[in-house]
C-alpha positions in Angstrom: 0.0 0.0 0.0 3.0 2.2 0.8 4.6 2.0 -2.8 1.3 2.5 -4.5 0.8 5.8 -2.2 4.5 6.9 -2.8 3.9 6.7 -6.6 1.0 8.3 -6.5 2.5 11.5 -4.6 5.2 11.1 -7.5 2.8 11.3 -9.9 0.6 14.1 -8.8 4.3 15.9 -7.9 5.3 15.9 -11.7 1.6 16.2 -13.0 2.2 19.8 -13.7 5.0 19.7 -15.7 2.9 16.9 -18.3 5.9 15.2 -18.8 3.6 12.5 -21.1 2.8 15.0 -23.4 6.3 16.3 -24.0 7.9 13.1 -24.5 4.6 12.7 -27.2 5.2 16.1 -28.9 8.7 15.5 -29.2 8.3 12.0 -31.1 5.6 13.5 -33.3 7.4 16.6 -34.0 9.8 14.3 -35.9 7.4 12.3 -37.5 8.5 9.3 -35.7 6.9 6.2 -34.8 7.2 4.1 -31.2 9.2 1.6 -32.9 11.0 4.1 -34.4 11.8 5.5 -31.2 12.6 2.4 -29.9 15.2 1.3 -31.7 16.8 4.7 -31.4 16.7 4.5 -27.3 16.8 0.9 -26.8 13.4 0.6 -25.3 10.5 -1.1 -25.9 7.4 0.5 -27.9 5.0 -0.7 -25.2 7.3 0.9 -22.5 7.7 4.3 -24.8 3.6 3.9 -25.0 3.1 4.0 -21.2 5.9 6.8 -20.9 3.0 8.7 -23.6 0.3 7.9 -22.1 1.0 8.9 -18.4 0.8 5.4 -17.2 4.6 4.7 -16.2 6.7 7.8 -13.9 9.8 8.2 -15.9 13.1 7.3 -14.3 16.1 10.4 -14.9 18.2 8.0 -16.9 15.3 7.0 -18.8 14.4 11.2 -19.6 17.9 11.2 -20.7 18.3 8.8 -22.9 15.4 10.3 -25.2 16.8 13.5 -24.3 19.7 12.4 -26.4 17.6 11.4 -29.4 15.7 14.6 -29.9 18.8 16.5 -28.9 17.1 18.6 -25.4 18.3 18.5 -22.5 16.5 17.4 -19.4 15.2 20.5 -18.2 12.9 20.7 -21.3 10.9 18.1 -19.3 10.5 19.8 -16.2 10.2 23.2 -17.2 6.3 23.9 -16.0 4.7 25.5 -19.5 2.5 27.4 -16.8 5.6 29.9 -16.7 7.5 29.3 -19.5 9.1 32.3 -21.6 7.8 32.9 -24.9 10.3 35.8 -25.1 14.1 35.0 -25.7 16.7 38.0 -26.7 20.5 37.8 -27.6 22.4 40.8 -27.0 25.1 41.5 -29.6 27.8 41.4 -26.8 26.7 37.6 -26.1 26.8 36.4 -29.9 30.2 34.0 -30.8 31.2 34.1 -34.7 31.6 30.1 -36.0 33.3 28.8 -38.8 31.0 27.2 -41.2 33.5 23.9 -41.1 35.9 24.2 -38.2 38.3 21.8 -39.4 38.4 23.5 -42.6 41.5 26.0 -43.5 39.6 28.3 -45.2 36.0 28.5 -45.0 33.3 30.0 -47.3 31.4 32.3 -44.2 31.2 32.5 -40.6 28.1 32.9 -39.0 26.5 34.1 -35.6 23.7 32.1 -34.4 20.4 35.0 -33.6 18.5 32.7 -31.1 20.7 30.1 -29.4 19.1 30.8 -25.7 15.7 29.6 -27.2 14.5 26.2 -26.2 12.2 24.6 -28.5 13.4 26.3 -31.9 10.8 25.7 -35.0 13.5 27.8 -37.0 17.3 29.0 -36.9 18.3 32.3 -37.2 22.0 33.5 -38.1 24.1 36.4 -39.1 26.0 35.5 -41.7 29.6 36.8 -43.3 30.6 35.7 -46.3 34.3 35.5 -48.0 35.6 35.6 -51.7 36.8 32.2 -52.1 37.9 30.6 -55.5 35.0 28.4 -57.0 37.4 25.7 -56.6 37.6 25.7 -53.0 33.7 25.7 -52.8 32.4 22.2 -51.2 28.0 22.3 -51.6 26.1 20.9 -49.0 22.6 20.4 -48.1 20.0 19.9 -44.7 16.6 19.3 -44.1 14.0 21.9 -44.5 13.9 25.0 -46.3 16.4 28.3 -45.9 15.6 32.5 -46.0 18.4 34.5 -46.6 18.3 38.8 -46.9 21.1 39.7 -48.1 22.7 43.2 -45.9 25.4 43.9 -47.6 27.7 43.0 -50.2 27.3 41.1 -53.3 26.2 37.1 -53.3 26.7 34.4 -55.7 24.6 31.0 -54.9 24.9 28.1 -56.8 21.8 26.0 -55.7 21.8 22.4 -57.6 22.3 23.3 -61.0 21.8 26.9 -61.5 23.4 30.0 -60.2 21.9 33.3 -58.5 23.3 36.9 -57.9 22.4 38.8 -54.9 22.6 42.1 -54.2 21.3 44.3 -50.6 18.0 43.8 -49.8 17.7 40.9 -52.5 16.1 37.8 -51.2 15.6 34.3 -52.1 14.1 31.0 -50.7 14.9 27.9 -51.2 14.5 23.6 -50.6 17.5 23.4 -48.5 17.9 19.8 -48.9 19.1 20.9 -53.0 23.0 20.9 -52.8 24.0 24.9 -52.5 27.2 26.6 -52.3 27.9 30.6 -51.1 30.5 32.6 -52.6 30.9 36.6 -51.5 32.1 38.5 -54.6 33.7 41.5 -52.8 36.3 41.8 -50.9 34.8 44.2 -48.9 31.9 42.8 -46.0 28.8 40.3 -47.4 26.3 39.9 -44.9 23.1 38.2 -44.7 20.6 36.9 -42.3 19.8 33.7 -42.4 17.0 31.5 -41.5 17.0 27.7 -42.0 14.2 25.8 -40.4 14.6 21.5 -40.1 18.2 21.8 -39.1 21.1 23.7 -37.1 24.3 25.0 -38.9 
């Protein structure tokens, strides 16, 4: 009687932060099945199903390991959505400027990510810098989703599969980001852009 009492206080303890619904969200979001899931974590689907369903109390290394697979860390689960922000802003000052490929000697841009304190991101936001690198040294590369980029400043050539696009400020342009693309600044002066991807993180 005392273990059926003890869960139930655990149960009613996490019941506002719906826990069952997050984990469900979070599979869905990805358009991912319970055996789908499983294989990925190792559990069963009947056990993932409980987990959904509010009918199991999730251990911490159990949270975790699905954590891992939709790449959140634990306090997404126990955030209470009663009080969470809907408001996130990055001061300049806190902003770090990446290399496109760190390993790479030279690199085509460097970006700035625009929303990296957000939890939760349905898109990607970035500040972009562009350099004037031979076409040689050009390596395309695709992601899911699709991609926004305004261009600032500057002058932009895209190649994006087979055809190629000129950019100039306040020029635009959209695109299926999962067609190979390549960017390529042609001034030696700044190219800037922003840059929003959704589907994926730079």
């Amino acid at each position: 009687m005392r273990k059926t009492t003890d869960t139930a206080v655990v149960q009613e303890s996490l019941r506002p932060y719906a826990i069952a619904d997050k984990l469900r969200t979070l599979r869905l979001r990805r358009s991912m099945g319970l055996a789908q899931l499983a294989e990925h974590t190792g559990f069963s689907a009947a056990m993932l199903s409980r987990l959904e369903n509010g009918r199991l109390v999730p251990t911490l290394p159990t949270l975790t390991r699905i954590a891992m697979v939709f790449s959140v860390g634990l306090d997404y689960f126990f955030s209470d959505p009663r009080k969470r922000h809907i408001v996130a802003i990055v001061r300049r000052d806190d902003r770090k400027v990446f290399p496109s490929d760190p390993k790479a000697a030279h690199v085509p841009w460097h970006f700035e990510s625009l929303d990296f304190s957000v939890n939760e991101r349905k898109l990607s936001g970035y500040l972009a810098h562009f350099h004037p690198l031979p076409q040689e040294r050009l390596v395309p590369h695709y992601h899911p989703g699709v991609e926004l980029l305004y261009l600032i400043e500057g002058k932009l050539e895209m190649t994006i599969g087979v055809e190629t696009f000129q950019l100039s400020p306040g020029d635009s342009i959209y695109f299926d980001s999962m067609q190979k693309h390549t960017y390529r600044s042609l001034v030696k002066a700044l190219c800037t852009a922003i840059v929003v991807t959704t589907g994926s993180s730079r």
